[in-house]
Each structure stands twice: as C-alpha cells, then as structure tokens.
RODO-2510 file (C-alpha; in nm, 4 decimals, decimal comma):
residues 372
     n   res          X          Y          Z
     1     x     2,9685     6,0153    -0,1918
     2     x     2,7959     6,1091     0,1188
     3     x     2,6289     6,4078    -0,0470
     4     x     2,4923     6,1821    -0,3556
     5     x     2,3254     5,9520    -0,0708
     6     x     2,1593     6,2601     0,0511
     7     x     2,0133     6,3645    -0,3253
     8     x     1,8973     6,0122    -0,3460
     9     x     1,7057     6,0485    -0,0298
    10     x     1,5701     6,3690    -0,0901
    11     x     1,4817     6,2173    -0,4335
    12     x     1,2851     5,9375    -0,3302
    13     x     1,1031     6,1141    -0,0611
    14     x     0,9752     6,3489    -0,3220
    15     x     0,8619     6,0626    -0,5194
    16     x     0,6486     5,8834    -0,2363
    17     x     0,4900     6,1964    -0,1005
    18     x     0,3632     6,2361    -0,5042
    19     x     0,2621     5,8287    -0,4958
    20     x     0,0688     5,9639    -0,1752
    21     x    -0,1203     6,2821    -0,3462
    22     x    -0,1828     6,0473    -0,6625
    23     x    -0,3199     5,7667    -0,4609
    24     x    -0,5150     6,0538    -0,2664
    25     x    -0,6391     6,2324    -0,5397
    26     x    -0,6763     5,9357    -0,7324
    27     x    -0,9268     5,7905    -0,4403
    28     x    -1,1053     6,1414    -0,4179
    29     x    -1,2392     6,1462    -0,7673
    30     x    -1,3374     5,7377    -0,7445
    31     x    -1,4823     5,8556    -0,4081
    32     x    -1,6807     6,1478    -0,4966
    33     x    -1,7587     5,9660    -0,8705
    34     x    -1,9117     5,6906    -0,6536
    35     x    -2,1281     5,9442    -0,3791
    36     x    -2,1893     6,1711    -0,7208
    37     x    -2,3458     5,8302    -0,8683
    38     x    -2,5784     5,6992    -0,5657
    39     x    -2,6922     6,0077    -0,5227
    40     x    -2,8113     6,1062    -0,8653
    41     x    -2,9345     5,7775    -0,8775
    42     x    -3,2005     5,8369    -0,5951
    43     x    -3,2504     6,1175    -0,7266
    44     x    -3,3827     5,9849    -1,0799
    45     x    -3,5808     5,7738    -0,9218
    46     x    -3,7981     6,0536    -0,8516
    47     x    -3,7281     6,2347    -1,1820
    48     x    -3,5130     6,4493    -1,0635
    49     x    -3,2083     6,5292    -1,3276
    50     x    -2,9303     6,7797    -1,3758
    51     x    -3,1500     7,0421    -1,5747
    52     x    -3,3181     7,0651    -1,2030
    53     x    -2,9893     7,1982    -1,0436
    54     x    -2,9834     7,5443    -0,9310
    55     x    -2,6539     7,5737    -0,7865
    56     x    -2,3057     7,4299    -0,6741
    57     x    -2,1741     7,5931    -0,3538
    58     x    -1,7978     7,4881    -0,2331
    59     x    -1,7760     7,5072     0,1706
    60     x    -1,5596     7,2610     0,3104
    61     x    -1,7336     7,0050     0,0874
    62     x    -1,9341     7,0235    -0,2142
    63     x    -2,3305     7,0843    -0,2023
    64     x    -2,5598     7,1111    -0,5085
    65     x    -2,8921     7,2012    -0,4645
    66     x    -3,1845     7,1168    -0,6814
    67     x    -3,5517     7,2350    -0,7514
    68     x    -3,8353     6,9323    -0,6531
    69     x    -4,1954     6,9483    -0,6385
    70     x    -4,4477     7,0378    -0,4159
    71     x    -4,5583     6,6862    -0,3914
    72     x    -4,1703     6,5282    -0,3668
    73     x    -4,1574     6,2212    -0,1402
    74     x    -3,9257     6,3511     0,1415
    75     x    -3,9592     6,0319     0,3774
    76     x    -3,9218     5,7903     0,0889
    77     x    -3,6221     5,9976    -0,0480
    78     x    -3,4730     5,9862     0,2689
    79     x    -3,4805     5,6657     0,3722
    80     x    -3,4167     5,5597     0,0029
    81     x    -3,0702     5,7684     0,0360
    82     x    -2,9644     5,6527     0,3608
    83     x    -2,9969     5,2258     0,2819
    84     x    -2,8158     5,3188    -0,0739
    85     x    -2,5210     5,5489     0,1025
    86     x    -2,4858     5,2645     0,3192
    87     x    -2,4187     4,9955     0,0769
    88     x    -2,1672     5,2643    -0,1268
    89     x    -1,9711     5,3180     0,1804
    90     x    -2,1113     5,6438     0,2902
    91     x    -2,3176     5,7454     0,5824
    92     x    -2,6314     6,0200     0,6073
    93     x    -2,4788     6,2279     0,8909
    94     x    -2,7946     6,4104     0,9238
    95     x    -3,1368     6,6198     0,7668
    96     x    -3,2154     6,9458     0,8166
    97     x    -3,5101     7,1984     0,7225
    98     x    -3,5548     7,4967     0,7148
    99     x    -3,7961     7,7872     0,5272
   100     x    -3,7048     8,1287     0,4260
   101     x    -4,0030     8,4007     0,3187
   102     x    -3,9470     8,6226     0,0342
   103     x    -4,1127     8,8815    -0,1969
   104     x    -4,1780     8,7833    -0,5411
   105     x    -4,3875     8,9653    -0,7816
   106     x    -4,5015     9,1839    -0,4608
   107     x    -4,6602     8,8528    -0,3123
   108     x    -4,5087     8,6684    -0,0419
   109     x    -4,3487     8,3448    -0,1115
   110     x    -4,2096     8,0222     0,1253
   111     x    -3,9334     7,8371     0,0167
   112     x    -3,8433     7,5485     0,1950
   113     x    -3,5169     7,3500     0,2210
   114     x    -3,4286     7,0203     0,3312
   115     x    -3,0898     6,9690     0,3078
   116     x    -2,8646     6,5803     0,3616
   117     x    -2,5420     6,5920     0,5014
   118     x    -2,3229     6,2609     0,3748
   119     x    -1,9945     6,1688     0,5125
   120     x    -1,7675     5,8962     0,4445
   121     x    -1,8693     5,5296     0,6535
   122     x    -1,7339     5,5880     1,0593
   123     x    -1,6469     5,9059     0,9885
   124     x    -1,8017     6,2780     1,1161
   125     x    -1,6336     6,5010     0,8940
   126     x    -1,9058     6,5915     0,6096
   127     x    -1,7969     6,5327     0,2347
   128     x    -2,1551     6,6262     0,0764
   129     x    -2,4593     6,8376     0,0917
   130     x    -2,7714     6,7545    -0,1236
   131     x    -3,0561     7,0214    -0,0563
   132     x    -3,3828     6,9973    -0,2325
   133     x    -3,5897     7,2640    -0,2457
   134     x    -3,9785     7,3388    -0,2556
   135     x    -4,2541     7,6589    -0,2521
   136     x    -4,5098     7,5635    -0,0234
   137     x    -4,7940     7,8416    -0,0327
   138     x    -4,7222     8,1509     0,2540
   139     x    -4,9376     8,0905     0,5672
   140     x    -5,0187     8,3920     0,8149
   141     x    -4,9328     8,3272     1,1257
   142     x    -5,2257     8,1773     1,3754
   143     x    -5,3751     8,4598     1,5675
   144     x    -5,3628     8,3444     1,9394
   145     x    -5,7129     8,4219     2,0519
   146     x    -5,6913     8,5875     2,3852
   147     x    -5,9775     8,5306     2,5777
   148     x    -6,1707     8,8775     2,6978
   149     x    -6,0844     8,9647     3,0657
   150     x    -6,3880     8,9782     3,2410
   151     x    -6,4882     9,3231     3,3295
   152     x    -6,3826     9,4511     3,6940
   153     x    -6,6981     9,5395     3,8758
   154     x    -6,6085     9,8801     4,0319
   155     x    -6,6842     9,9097     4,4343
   156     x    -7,0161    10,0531     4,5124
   157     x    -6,9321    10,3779     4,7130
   158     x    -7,0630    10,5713     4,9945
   159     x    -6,9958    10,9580     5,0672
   160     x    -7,0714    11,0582     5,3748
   161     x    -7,0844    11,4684     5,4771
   162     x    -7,1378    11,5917     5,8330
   163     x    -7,2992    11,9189     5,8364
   164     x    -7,3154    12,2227     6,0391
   165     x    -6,9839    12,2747     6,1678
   166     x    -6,8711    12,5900     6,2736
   167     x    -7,0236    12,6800     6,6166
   168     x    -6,8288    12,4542     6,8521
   169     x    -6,5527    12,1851     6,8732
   170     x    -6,6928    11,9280     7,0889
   171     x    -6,7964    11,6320     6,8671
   172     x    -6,4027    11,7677     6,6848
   173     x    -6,1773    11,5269     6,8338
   174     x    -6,4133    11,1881     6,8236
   175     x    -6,4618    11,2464     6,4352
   176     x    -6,0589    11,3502     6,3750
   177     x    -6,0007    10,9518     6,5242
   178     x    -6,1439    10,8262     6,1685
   179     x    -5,9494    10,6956     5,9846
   180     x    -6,1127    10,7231     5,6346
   181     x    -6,2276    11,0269     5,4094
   182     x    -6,4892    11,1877     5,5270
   183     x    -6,6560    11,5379     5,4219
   184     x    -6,7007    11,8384     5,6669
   185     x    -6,9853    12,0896     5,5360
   186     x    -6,8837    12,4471     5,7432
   187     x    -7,0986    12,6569     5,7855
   188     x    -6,9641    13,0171     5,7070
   189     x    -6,8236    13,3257     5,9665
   190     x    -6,8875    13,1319     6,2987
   191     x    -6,6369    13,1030     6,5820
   192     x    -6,4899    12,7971     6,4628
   193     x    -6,5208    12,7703     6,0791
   194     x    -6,1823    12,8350     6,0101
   195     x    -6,0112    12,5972     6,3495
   196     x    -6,2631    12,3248     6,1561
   197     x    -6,1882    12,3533     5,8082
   198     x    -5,7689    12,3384     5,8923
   199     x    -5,8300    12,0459     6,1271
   200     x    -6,0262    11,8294     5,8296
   201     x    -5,7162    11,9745     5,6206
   202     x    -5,4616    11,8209     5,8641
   203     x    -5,6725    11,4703     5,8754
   204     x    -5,7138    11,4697     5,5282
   205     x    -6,0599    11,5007     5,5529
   206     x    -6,2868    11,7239     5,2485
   207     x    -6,4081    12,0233     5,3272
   208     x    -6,7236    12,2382     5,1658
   209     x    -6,8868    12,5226     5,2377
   210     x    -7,2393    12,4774     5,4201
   211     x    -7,4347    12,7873     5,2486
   212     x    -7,7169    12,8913     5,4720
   213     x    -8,0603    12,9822     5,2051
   214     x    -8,3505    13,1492     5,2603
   215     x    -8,6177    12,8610     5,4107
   216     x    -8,9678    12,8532     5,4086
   217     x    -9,0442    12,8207     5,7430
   218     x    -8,9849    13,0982     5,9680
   219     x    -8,6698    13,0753     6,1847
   220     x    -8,3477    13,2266     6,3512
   221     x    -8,1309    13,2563     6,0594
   222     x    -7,7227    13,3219     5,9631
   223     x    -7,6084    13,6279     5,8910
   224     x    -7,4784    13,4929     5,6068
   225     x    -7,8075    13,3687     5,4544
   226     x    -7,8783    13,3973     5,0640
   227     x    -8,2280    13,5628     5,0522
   228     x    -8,4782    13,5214     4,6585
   229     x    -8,4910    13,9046     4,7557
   230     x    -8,1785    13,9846     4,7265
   231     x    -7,9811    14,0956     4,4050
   232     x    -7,7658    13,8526     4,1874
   233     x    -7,4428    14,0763     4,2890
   234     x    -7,5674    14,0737     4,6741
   235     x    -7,5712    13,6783     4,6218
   236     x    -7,2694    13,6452     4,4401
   237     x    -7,0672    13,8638     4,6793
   238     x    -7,2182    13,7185     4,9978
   239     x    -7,1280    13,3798     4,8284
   240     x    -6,7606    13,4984     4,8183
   241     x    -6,7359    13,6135     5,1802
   242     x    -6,8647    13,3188     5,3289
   243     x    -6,5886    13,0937     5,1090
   244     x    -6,3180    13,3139     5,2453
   245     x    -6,4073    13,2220     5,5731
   246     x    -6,4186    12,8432     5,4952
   247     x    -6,1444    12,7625     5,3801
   248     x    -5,9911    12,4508     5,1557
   249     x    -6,3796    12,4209     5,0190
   250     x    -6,3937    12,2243     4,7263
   251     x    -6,7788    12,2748     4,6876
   252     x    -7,1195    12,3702     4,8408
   253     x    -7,3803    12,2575     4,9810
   254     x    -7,7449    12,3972     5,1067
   255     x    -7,7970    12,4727     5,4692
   256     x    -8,2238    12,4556     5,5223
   257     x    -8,2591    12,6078     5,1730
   258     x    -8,5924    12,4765     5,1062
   259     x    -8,7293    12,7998     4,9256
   260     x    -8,3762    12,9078     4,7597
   261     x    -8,3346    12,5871     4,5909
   262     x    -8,6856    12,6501     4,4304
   263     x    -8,5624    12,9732     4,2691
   264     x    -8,4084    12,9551     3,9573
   265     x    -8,2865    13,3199     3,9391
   266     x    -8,1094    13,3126     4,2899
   267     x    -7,9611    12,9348     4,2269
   268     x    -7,8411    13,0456     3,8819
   269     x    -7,6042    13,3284     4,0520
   270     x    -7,4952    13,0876     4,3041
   271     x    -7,3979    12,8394     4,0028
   272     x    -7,2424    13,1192     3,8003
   273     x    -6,9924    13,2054     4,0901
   274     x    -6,9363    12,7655     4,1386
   275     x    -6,8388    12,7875     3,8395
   276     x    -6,5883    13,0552     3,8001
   277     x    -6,4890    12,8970     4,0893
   278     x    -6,4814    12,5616     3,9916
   279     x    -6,6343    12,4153     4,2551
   280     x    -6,9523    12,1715     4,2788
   281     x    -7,2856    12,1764     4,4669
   282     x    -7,3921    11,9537     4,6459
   283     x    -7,8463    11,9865     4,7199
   284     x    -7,9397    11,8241     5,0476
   285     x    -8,2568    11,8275     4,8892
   286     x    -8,4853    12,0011     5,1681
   287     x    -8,7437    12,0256     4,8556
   288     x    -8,9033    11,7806     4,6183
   289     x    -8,9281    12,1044     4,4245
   290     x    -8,5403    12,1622     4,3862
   291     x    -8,4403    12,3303     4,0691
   292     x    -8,0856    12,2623     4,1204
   293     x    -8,0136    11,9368     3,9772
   294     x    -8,1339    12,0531     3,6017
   295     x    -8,0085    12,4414     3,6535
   296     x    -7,6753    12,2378     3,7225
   297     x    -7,6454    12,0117     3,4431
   298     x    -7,7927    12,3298     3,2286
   299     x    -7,4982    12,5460     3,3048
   300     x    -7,2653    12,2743     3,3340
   301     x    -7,1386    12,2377     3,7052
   302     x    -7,1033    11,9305     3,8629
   303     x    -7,3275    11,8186     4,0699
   304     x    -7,4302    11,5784     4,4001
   305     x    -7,7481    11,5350     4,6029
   306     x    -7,8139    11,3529     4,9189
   307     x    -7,9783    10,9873     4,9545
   308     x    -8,0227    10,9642     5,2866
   309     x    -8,0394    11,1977     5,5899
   310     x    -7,8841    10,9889     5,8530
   311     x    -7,9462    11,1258     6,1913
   312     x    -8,2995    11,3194     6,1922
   313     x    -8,3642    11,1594     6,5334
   314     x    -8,0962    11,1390     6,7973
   315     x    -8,1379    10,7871     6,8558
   316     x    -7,8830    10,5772     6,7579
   317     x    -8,1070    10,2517     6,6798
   318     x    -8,2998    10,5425     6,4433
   319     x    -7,9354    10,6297     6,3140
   320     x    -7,8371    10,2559     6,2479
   321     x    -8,1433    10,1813     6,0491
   322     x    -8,0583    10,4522     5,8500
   323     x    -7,7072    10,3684     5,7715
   324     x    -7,8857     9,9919     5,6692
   325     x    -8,0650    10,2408     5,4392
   326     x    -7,7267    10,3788     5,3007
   327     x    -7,5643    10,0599     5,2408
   328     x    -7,8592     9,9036     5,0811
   329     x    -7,8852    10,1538     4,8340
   330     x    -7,5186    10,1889     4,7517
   331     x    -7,5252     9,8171     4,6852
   332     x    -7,8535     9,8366     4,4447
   333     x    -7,7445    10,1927     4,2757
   334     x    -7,3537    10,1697     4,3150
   335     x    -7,3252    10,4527     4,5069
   336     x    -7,4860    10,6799     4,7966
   337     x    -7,4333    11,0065     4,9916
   338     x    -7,5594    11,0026     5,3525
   339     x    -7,5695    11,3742     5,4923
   340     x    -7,5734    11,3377     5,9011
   341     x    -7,4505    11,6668     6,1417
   342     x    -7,2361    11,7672     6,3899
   343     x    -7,3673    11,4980     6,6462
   344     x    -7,2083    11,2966     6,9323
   345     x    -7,4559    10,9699     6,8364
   346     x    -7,4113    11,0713     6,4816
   347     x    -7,0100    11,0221     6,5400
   348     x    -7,0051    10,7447     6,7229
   349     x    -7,2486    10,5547     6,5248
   350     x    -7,0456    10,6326     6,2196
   351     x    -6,7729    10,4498     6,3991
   352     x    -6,9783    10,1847     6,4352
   353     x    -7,1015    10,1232     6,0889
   354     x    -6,7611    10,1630     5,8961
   355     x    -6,6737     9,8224     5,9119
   356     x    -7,0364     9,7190     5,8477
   357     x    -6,9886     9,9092     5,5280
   358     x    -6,6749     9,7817     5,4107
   359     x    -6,8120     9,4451     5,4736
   360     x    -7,0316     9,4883     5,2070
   361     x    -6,7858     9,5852     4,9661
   362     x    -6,8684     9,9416     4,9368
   363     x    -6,5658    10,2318     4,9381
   364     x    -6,6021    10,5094     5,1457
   365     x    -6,5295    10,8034     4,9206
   366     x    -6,5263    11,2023     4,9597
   367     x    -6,8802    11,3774     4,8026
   368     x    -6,6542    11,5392     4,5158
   369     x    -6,5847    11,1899     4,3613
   370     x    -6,9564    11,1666     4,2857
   371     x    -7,0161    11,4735     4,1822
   372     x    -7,0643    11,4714     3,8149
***
C-alpha cells in the first residue's frame, strides 16, 4: 500500500513539473511571437522586411540583424521602438554602435552597427538583439597639424687664444684659475713649451702650436722660424719638430708671419703636413695680403682667423675696449676669435670680462669649434 502511495507521488510530480515546462514553453513562444511582432512592426514602418535580414545569431538570446540605408532614421527608430516595447511589455535595455573597416573590392569600406538590446518589463536579463546595419563612406583619419617649433637660435660664440707661451710661467697660475675653455698657442722648443702645453691638458684647456714665420720687418727671431727660402722638405720637417715639442696641439697658428702668410709655395707645405696631420690653422692675420684663408679652403683644411687682437697696448682700459669690440661682433656675426698673449693685464682683464660676455649670451668656445 505504502509503496503505491509513493508511485502516485512520484507520478504526479512528474506531471506538474511537465504543466510547468508547457506553461513555460507555452509563454516563451507567445512571448517571443509578441517581441518578434512589435519589432518587425517598427521595422516596416521604415520598409524594412525579412528579405533585408542577413543573419540570425543564438547567444544567450536571439539577435537578427538586418541591412538599412544610408539615410535610415536611427533617432526616430529608436524612440519609435522603445514607446512600442513599452506598451508590449518589454523594455529597451540599451543602444550600442559601433564601426568595423574592411577591404572590399581592394577599397576600404565602413560598416556601421547599431545594435538594441530588449529585455522583458523590470527585468535586466536580455531576451533580444536587433542590429541594423549601414556603409557610411571610409574617412581618413584627421591629420593633427602640429604647429612648427620655432627654430633655436644657436649662442653667438667667442674663442679666445693667448699666444706666446713657452718662455716663462709667470702669468701660468692666474690663467689655470679659469674656469672655462680657453686656447693656449705655444710657441715651439722653449724652456717651458712642454710644462705649458701639459698644464692646459690638466685644466682642460686647448692647446696649438704657435709657428714662428719669416716677418717682414727685421727682428730677433726663433730658431724654429719657417723661412720663403727654405725648401718644402726643410718646412715640412721643421714643422714636425716644433709639434713634437708642443704637445696635445690640435692646430696652428702664425707667430709674426707677415711675409710667410703671403707665400703661397711655403703656406702650401705647411697645409700639406696640417693635413696629414689633421690639424687646422688658425692666421692671426699680420697681413691684409694673407694667402691662407683661400690656399686653405683650396686644399681643404679647416680653417680660423682672428677678429680682434685684444691686448696691443698694455693698458687695461685699451684691453676692455677691445673685448667691447669682441662681444659686439660676436653678437652681429655669431661668432668671434680674440687673439691676446701671455700678459698679466691681458689675464686679469680676461677675468674681468667673462661674465660681461656671458651676459650677452655669447658661449665661450675653444678656436677648433670654429674652425671650418
């Protein structure tokens, strides 16, 4: 008896959990019948129709997707949809775009998809997707027009060399307290060419070779001295024994000079060994009749000449004017080389004018950055 019971049970259990799937199943098609109906309603409305379909995806609800035209009324649509859903018992969860670019026919191609999410009234769980979708033409991107940067004015600069080192140390020690590059021009074989030219080294100061030349005045000369009499391998080799002697020399320059640097044969050897060497010259320009600036550019090796001599009187209110001189032409020409000497006045006015110069914007540079 008591087992019968239990089939009964079992029996009518069975039968209300299939009233329950009928009745579910039952409501689903009426359901989706009635969503199915508003929504191909709206959708007629703007001649839309089931030959425009192009697909029927199943995620956790059903979306179909159909083909509109360019010119489809998206806002109407919309709000169309949404006052319709309401009134069937449905409720536009939300509306989404989005584009995707593709190849067609080797040209490129926008489609663009706006897709309505429907659920059931007071509910969040989604029960249908419409998407509509439309070409719109293919757009380059907008080129973000970056305004030009303004071109940095470079720094006008100043080189300044101090000649004729090499016969004592004196004025050494008051130059080796500045701070900023500087140029030493050596003079070649003296008692001190060599204590100089490591000193500069240590202080990171430049260092050339001051070549004495043949002059036209009549005077006490170097031993060293490049003669228009002499032969081009006399030159050369004379030229090579007074750079051993100065060392770290990354160029020349002309000690007096004034009838050398008028000979084209004798300034031609001393550019052929520069250049083996690869070193520059540097013409005080003792002559308006130099031939060294074309011979240079001729044979190719870089090249400087002086602007201003700084110190040809002692005087330091001589000297000052001269540095005035200096920075006024750096500032007009963008840069300058002042050639002073080995000088106590020289020094200290040099001291002096550094921060005048800076003031003014100008760089203090070593002669081998201008020579070109």
């Amino acid at each position: 008896m008591k087992r019968n019971v239990f089939y009964n049970l079992i029996v009518i259990l069975a039968a209300v959990i299939c009233l329950l799937v009928g009745f579910n199943l039952a409501t689903s098609v009426f359901q989706n019948k009635a969503l199915d109906k508003v929504v191909s309603s709206e959708l007629a409305r703007n001649k839309i129709f089931k030959r425009d379909l192009v697909g029927r995806v199943k995620h956790v609800y059903i979306e179909k997707r159909y083909w509109v035209s360019d010119s489809f009324p998206f806002e109407d649509f919309g709000k169309a949809l949404e006052n319709s859903l309401e009134k069937a018992g449905f409720h536009l969860l939300s509306v989404s775009k989005s584009s995707k670019v593709s190849v067609v026919s080797g040209k490129k191609e926008v489609r663009e998809e706006i897709s309505y999410l429907i659920s059931e009234r007071a509910a969040s769980v989604p029960i249908f997707r419409l998407t509509l979708i439309r070409k719109v033409p293919y757009r380059l991107p907008p080129v973000t027009k970056v305004p030009p940067k303004e071109p940095v004015k470079a720094k006008p600069k100043v080189a300044i060399v101090l000649d004729d080192w090499g016969y004592n140390i004196k004025n050494l020690n008051g130059l080796l307290e500045i701070d900023k590059p500087m140029t030493l021009s050596i003079l070649p074989g003296l008692p001190y060419s060599t204590f100089v030219a490591n000193k500069a080294k240590e202080r990171n100061f430049e260092v050339i070779l001051h070549m004495p030349m043949e002059p036209k005045a009549k005077m006490r000369l170097e031993l060293s001295t490049l003669y228009i009499t002499m032969r081009d391998d006399e030159i050369r080799s004379n030229l090579a024994k007074a750079l051993e002697s100065v060392l770290y020399a990354k160029g020349i320059s002309n000690h007096e000079g004034s009838k050398a640097t008028e000979d084209r044969r004798l300034m031609r050897a001393v550019f052929g060994k520069l250049k083996e060497d690869n070193l520059f010259f540097l013409d005080s320009l003792v002559t308006n009749d130099s031939v060294c600036e074309p011979l240079a550019r001729e044979m190719k090796v870089r090249f400087a000449k002086r602007d201003i001599f700084l110190d040809n009187e002692s005087n330091p209110a001589y000297i000052r004017k001269q540095f005035g001189k200096l920075i006024d032409l750096a500032v007009k020409n963008g840069e300058a080389v002042g050639i002073g000497h080995d000088r106590p006045n020289t020094i200290a006015v040099l001291k002096e004018m550094i921060p005048r110069i800076e003031e003014n914007g100008i760089e203090l540079t070593y002669i081998s950055e201008l020579a070109k």
